[in-house]
Backbone bond lengths (Angstrom), bond angles and torsions (degrees), N, CA, C in turn:
res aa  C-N    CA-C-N  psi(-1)  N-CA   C-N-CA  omega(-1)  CA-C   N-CA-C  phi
1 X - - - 1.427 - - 1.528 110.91 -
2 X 1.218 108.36 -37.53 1.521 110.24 -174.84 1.530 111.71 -81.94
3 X 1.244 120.34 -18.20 1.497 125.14 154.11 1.354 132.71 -44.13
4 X 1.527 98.12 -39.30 1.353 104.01 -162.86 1.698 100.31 -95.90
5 X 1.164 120.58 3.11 1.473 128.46 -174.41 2.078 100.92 -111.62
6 X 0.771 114.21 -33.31 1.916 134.49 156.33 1.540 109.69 -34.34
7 X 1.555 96.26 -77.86 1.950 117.14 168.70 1.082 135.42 -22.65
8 X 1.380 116.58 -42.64 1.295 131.01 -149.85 1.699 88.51 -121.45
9 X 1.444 130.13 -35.05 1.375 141.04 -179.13 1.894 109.69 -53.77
10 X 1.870 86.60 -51.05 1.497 97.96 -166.86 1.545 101.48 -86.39
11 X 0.771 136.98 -24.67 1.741 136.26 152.62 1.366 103.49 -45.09
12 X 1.166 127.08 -71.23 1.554 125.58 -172.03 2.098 107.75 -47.34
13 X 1.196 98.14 -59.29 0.998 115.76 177.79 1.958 118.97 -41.11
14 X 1.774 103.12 -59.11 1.057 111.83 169.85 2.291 114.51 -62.65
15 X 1.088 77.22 -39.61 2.238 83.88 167.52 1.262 107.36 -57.65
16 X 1.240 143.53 -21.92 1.354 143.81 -127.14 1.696 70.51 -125.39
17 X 1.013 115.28 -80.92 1.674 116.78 -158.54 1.882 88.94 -50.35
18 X 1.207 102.02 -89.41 1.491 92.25 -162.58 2.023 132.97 -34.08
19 X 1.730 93.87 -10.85 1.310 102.20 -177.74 1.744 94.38 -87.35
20 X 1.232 127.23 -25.89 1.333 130.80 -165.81 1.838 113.43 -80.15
21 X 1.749 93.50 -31.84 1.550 112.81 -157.38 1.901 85.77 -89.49
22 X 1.146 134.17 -18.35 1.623 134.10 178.67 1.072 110.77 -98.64
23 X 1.590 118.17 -20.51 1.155 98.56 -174.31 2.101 98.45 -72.07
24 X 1.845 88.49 -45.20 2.042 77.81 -175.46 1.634 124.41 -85.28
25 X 1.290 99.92 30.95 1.548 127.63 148.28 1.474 119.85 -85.72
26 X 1.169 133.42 -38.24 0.905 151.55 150.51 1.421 120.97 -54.25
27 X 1.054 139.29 -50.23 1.578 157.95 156.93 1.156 99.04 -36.63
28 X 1.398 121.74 -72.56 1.556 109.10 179.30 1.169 141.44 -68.01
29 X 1.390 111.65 12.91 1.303 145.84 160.49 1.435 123.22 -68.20
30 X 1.261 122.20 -47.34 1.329 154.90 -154.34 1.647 95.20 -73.99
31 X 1.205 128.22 104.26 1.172 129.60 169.70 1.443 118.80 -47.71
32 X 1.568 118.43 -12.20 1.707 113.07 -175.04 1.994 99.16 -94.33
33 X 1.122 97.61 -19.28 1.329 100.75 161.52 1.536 126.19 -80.73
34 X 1.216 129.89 -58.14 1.371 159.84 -162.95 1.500 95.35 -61.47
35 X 1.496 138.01 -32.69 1.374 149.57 -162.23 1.247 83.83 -99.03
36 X 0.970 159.89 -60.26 1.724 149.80 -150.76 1.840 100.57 -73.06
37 X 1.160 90.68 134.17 1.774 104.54 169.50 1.480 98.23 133.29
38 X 1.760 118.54 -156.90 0.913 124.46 -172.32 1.592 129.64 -118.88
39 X 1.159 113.99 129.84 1.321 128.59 -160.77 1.652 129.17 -105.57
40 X 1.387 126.18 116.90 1.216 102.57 177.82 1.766 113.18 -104.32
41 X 1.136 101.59 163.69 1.692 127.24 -150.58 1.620 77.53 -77.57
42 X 1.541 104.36 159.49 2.027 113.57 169.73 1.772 90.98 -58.02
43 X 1.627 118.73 -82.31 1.135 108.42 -167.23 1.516 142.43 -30.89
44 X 1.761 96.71 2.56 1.406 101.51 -173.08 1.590 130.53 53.13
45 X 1.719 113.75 18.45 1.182 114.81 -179.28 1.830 111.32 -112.43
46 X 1.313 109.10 -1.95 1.343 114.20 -164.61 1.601 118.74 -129.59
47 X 1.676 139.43 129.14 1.491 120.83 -166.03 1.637 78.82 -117.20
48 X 1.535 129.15 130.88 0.890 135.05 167.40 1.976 121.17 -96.39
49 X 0.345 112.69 127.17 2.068 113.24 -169.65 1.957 86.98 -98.59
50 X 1.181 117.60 104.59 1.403 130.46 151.17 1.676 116.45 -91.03
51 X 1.252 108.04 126.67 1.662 141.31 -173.70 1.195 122.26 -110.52
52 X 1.471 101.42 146.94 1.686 79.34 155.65 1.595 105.85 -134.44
53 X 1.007 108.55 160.16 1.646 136.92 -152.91 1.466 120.04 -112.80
54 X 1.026 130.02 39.34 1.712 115.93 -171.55 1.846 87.93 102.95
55 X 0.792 88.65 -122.76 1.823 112.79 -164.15 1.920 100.57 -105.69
56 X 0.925 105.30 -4.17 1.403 111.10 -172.94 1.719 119.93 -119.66
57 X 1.575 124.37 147.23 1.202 100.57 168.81 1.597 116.57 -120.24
58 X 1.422 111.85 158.55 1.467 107.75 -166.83 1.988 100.73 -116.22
59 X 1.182 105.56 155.84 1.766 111.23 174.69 1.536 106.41 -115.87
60 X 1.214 131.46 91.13 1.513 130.11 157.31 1.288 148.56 -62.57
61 X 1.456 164.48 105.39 1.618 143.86 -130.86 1.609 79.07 -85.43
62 X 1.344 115.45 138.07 1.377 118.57 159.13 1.662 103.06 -122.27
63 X 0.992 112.23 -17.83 1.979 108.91 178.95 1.154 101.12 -132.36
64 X 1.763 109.84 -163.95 1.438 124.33 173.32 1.161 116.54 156.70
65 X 0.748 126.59 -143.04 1.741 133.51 -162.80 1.726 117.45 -135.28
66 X 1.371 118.54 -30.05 1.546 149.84 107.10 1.486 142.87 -35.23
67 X 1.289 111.06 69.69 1.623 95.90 177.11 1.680 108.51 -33.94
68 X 1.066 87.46 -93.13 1.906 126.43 -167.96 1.789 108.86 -58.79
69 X 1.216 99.12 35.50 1.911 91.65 -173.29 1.353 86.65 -93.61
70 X 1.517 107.67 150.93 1.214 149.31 171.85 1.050 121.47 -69.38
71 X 1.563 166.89 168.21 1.096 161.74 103.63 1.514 111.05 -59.77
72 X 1.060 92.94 48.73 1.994 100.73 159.98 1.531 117.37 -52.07
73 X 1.094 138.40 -18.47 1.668 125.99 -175.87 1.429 96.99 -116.46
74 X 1.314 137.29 20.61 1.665 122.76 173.50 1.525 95.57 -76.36
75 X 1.338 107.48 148.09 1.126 146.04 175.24 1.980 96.95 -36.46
76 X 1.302 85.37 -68.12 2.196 107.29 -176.00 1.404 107.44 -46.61
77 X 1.042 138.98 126.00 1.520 133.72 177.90 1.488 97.70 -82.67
78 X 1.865 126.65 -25.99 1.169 123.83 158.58 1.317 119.79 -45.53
79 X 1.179 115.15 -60.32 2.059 102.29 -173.80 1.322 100.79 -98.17
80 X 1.257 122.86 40.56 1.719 103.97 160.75 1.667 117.26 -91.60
81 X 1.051 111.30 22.32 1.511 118.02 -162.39 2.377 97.99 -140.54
82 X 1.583 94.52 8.02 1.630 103.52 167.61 1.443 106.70 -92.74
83 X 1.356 125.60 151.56 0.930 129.88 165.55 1.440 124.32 -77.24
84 X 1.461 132.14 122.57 1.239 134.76 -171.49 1.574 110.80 -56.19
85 X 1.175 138.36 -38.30 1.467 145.76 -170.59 1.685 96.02 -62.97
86 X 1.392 120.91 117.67 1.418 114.13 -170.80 1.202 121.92 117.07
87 X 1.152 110.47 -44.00 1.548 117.58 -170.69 1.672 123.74 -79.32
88 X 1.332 95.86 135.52 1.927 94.64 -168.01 1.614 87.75 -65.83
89 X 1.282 131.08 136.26 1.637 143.99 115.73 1.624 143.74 -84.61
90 X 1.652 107.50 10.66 1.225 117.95 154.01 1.215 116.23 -149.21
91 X 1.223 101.24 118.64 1.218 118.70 -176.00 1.967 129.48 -108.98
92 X 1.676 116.12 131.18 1.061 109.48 157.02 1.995 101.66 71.43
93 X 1.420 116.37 50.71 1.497 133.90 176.05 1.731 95.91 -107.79
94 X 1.161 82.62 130.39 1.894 106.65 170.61 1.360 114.53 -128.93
95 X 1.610 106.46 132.49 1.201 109.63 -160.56 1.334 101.38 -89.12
96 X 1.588 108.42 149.27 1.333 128.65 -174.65 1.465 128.38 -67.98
97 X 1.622 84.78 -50.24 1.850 113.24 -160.91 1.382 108.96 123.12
98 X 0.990 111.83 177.01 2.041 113.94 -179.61 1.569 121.91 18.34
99 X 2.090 98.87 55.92 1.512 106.44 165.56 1.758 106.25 75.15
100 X 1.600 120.99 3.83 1.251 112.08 179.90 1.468 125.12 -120.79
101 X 0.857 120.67 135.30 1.462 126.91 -175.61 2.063 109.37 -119.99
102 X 1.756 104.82 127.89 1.063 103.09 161.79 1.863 121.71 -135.54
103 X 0.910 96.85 -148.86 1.660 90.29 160.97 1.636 116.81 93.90
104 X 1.378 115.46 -13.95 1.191 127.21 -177.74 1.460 132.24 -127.21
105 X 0.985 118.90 -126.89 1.674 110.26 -159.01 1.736 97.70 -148.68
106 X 1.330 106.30 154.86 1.376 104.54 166.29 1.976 100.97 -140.39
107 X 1.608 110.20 151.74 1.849 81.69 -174.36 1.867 87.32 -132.82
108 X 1.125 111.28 143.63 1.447 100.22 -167.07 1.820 98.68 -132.98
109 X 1.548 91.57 118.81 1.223 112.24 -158.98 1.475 116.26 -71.66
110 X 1.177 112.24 5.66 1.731 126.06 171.01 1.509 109.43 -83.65
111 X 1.315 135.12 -15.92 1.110 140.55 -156.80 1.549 107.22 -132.66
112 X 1.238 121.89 -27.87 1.761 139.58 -143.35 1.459 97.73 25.98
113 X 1.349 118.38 94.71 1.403 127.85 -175.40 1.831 95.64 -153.62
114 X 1.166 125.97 164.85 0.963 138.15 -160.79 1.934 95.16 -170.88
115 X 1.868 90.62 119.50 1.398 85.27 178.71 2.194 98.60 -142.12
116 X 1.534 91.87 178.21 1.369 85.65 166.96 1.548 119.86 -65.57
117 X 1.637 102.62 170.05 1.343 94.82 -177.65 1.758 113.85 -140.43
118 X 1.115 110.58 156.44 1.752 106.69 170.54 1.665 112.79 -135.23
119 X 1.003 105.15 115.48 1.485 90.77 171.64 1.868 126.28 -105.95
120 X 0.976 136.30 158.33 1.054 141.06 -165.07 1.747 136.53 -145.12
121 X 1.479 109.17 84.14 1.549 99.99 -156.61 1.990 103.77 -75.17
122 X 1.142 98.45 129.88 1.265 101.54 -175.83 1.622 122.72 -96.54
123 X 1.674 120.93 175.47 1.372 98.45 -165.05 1.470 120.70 -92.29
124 X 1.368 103.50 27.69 1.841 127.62 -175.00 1.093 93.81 -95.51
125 X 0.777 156.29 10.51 1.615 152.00 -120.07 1.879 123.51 14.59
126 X 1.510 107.76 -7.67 1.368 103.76 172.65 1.689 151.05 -39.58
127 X 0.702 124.23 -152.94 1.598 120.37 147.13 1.282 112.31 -162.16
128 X 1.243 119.36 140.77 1.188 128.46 -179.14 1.546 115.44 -113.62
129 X 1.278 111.08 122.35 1.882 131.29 -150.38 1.670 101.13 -109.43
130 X 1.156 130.76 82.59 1.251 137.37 160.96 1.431 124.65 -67.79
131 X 1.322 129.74 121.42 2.068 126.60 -168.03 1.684 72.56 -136.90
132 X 1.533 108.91 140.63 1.235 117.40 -172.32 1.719 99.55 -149.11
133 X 1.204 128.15 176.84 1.706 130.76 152.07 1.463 100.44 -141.85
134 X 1.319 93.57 119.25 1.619 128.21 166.02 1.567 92.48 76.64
135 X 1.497 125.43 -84.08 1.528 117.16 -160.05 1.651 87.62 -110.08
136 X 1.546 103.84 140.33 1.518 128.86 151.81 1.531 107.05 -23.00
137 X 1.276 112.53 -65.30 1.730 98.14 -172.57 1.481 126.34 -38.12
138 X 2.102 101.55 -34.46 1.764 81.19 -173.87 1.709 93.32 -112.38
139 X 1.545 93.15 141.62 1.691 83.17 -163.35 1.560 95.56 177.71
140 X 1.301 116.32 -168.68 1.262 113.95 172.27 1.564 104.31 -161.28
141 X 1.780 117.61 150.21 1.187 139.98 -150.90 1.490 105.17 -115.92
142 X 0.926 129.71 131.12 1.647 124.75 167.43 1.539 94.35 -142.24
143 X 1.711 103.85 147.61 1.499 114.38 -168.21 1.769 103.94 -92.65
144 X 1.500 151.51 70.93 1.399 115.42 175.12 1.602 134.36 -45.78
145 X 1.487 111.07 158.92 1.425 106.64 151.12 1.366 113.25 -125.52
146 X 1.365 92.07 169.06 1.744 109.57 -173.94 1.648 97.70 -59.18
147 X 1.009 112.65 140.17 1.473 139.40 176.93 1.744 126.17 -100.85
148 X 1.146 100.87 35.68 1.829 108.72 171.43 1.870 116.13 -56.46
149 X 0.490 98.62 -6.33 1.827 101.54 159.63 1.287 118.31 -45.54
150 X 1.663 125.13 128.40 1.319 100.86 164.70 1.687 114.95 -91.85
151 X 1.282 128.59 1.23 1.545 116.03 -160.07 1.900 68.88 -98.71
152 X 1.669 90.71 149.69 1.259 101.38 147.64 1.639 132.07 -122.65
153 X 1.058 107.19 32.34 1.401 123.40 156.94 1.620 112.33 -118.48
154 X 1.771 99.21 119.65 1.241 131.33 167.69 1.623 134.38 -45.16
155 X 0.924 136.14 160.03 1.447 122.71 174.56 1.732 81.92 -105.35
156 X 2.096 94.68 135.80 1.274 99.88 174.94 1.927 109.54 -74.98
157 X 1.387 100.40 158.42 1.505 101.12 -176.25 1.486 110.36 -157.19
Protein backbone atom coordinates (compact mmCIF):
# COMPACT_ATOMS: atom_id res chain seq x y z
CA UNK A 1 0.00 0.00 0.00
CA UNK A 2 2.67 2.32 0.84
CA UNK A 3 4.25 1.69 -2.56
CA UNK A 4 1.67 2.69 -4.40
CA UNK A 5 1.48 6.16 -2.56
CA UNK A 6 5.79 6.46 -3.09
CA UNK A 7 5.09 6.13 -7.19
CA UNK A 8 3.14 8.68 -7.92
CA UNK A 9 5.20 11.04 -5.11
CA UNK A 10 8.55 10.27 -6.91
CA UNK A 11 7.13 11.09 -10.39
CA UNK A 12 5.88 14.36 -9.10
CA UNK A 13 8.98 14.91 -7.48
CA UNK A 14 11.18 13.79 -10.48
CA UNK A 15 8.62 16.53 -12.87
CA UNK A 16 9.42 19.07 -10.42
CA UNK A 17 13.26 18.83 -10.91
CA UNK A 18 13.25 18.51 -14.59
CA UNK A 19 10.51 21.32 -14.86
CA UNK A 20 12.88 23.48 -12.55
CA UNK A 21 16.31 22.26 -14.31
CA UNK A 22 14.62 23.77 -18.07
CA UNK A 23 13.30 26.28 -16.86
CA UNK A 24 17.29 27.62 -15.89
CA UNK A 25 18.22 26.15 -19.17
CA UNK A 26 16.12 28.28 -20.61
CA UNK A 27 17.26 31.41 -18.60
CA UNK A 28 20.45 31.18 -20.06
CA UNK A 29 19.05 31.50 -23.15
CA UNK A 30 17.33 34.69 -22.58
CA UNK A 31 19.23 37.41 -24.17
CA UNK A 32 18.48 39.85 -21.00
CA UNK A 33 20.53 37.43 -19.23
CA UNK A 34 23.15 36.22 -21.79
CA UNK A 35 24.27 40.19 -22.28
CA UNK A 36 25.35 40.62 -18.61
CA UNK A 37 29.07 39.78 -17.81
CA UNK A 38 32.20 40.81 -19.29
CA UNK A 39 33.16 41.97 -22.56
CA UNK A 40 36.10 42.83 -24.53
CA UNK A 41 36.10 45.92 -26.90
CA UNK A 42 37.18 44.90 -31.03
CA UNK A 43 40.40 46.89 -30.31
CA UNK A 44 41.24 44.46 -27.74
CA UNK A 45 42.24 47.27 -25.36
CA UNK A 46 39.13 47.52 -23.14
CA UNK A 47 36.99 44.70 -20.68
CA UNK A 48 33.65 46.29 -20.31
CA UNK A 49 31.28 44.64 -17.29
CA UNK A 50 27.52 45.08 -18.74
CA UNK A 51 24.61 45.10 -15.94
CA UNK A 52 21.57 45.53 -15.49
CA UNK A 53 20.16 48.30 -13.42
CA UNK A 54 16.46 48.62 -12.60
CA UNK A 55 14.86 48.31 -16.02
CA UNK A 56 17.94 49.51 -17.69
CA UNK A 57 21.39 48.24 -18.62
CA UNK A 58 24.68 49.92 -17.86
CA UNK A 59 28.53 49.05 -19.47
CA UNK A 60 31.41 49.86 -16.93
CA UNK A 61 35.50 49.71 -17.83
CA UNK A 62 36.43 47.01 -15.39
CA UNK A 63 39.98 46.05 -17.20
CA UNK A 64 42.30 47.09 -19.93
CA UNK A 65 45.50 47.36 -21.08
CA UNK A 66 46.07 50.59 -18.77
CA UNK A 67 45.68 50.33 -15.20
CA UNK A 68 45.89 54.04 -14.22
CA UNK A 69 44.64 55.81 -17.57
CA UNK A 70 43.13 58.98 -17.19
CA UNK A 71 40.23 60.31 -18.96
CA UNK A 72 42.28 63.02 -20.51
CA UNK A 73 39.90 63.85 -23.62
CA UNK A 74 36.40 64.20 -21.64
CA UNK A 75 34.77 67.06 -22.61
CA UNK A 76 34.70 68.22 -18.32
CA UNK A 77 38.03 69.66 -17.41
CA UNK A 78 36.53 68.29 -13.95
CA UNK A 79 36.97 64.51 -14.66
CA UNK A 80 39.85 64.66 -16.87
CA UNK A 81 42.15 63.92 -14.05
CA UNK A 82 39.55 60.41 -13.04
CA UNK A 83 40.73 57.37 -13.84
CA UNK A 84 38.97 55.57 -16.73
CA UNK A 85 39.00 51.90 -15.09
CA UNK A 86 35.51 52.12 -13.29
CA UNK A 87 33.71 54.37 -15.06
CA UNK A 88 30.11 53.66 -16.49
CA UNK A 89 30.34 54.31 -20.54
CA UNK A 90 26.95 52.95 -21.33
CA UNK A 91 24.45 54.15 -20.06
CA UNK A 92 20.54 53.70 -19.59
CA UNK A 93 19.91 50.63 -22.69
CA UNK A 94 16.44 49.05 -22.80
CA UNK A 95 15.91 46.00 -24.19
CA UNK A 96 14.03 45.71 -27.31
CA UNK A 97 13.31 41.99 -27.90
CA UNK A 98 15.28 39.79 -30.47
CA UNK A 99 18.87 40.20 -28.63
CA UNK A 100 18.50 44.16 -29.01
CA UNK A 101 18.89 46.86 -26.86
CA UNK A 102 18.48 50.69 -27.55
CA UNK A 103 17.57 53.81 -25.88
CA UNK A 104 20.80 54.93 -24.46
CA UNK A 105 24.14 56.26 -24.71
CA UNK A 106 27.55 54.95 -25.14
CA UNK A 107 30.69 57.62 -24.31
CA UNK A 108 34.03 56.54 -25.67
CA UNK A 109 36.84 57.79 -23.88
CA UNK A 110 39.32 58.01 -26.87
CA UNK A 111 37.44 60.80 -28.35
CA UNK A 112 35.47 62.40 -25.10
CA UNK A 113 32.41 62.07 -27.27
CA UNK A 114 29.29 60.59 -26.15
CA UNK A 115 26.92 59.21 -28.75
CA UNK A 116 23.69 57.19 -29.22
CA UNK A 117 23.80 53.68 -28.87
CA UNK A 118 22.41 50.14 -30.10
CA UNK A 119 23.44 47.09 -28.97
CA UNK A 120 22.92 43.74 -30.43
CA UNK A 121 23.63 40.17 -29.08
CA UNK A 122 24.29 38.12 -32.00
CA UNK A 123 23.98 34.38 -32.84
CA UNK A 124 28.00 33.93 -32.58
CA UNK A 125 27.65 34.73 -29.32
CA UNK A 126 29.12 38.32 -29.96
CA UNK A 127 27.85 41.69 -29.55
CA UNK A 128 27.65 44.16 -31.76
CA UNK A 129 28.23 47.95 -30.21
CA UNK A 130 26.75 50.68 -32.39
CA UNK A 131 27.67 54.81 -31.11
CA UNK A 132 25.93 56.82 -33.78
CA UNK A 133 24.68 60.87 -33.94
CA UNK A 134 21.16 61.37 -34.69
CA UNK A 135 20.57 58.40 -37.39
CA UNK A 136 22.28 54.84 -37.15
CA UNK A 137 23.72 55.23 -40.61
CA UNK A 138 26.48 57.65 -39.51
CA UNK A 139 28.08 56.02 -36.67
CA UNK A 140 30.39 53.39 -35.96
CA UNK A 141 30.25 49.48 -35.15
CA UNK A 142 32.68 47.51 -33.08
CA UNK A 143 32.13 43.65 -32.61
CA UNK A 144 32.70 42.56 -28.57
CA UNK A 145 33.61 39.24 -27.18
CA UNK A 146 32.73 37.48 -24.16
CA UNK A 147 35.40 38.09 -21.67
CA UNK A 148 35.96 34.81 -19.43
CA UNK A 149 39.40 35.79 -18.30
CA UNK A 150 40.09 36.20 -14.87
CA UNK A 151 43.01 38.95 -14.91
CA UNK A 152 41.61 42.12 -15.84
CA UNK A 153 44.53 43.79 -16.95
CA UNK A 154 45.44 43.41 -20.62
CA UNK A 155 48.74 42.98 -22.26
CA UNK A 156 49.47 46.49 -23.68
CA UNK A 157 49.70 46.29 -27.60
Amino acid sequence: MVARYLSPLRVIFAAAILIVGATQLHAGDDPQVSIQGNWLTEPKDGIIQIARNGDVYEGRIVGGNDRGKLDANNPDTAKRGLVLRGQLIIHDMKYDGDGEWSGGTIYDPKGGSTYKCKLQLRSDGTLKVRGYIGFSLIGKTQIWTRYTENSMDLPKG
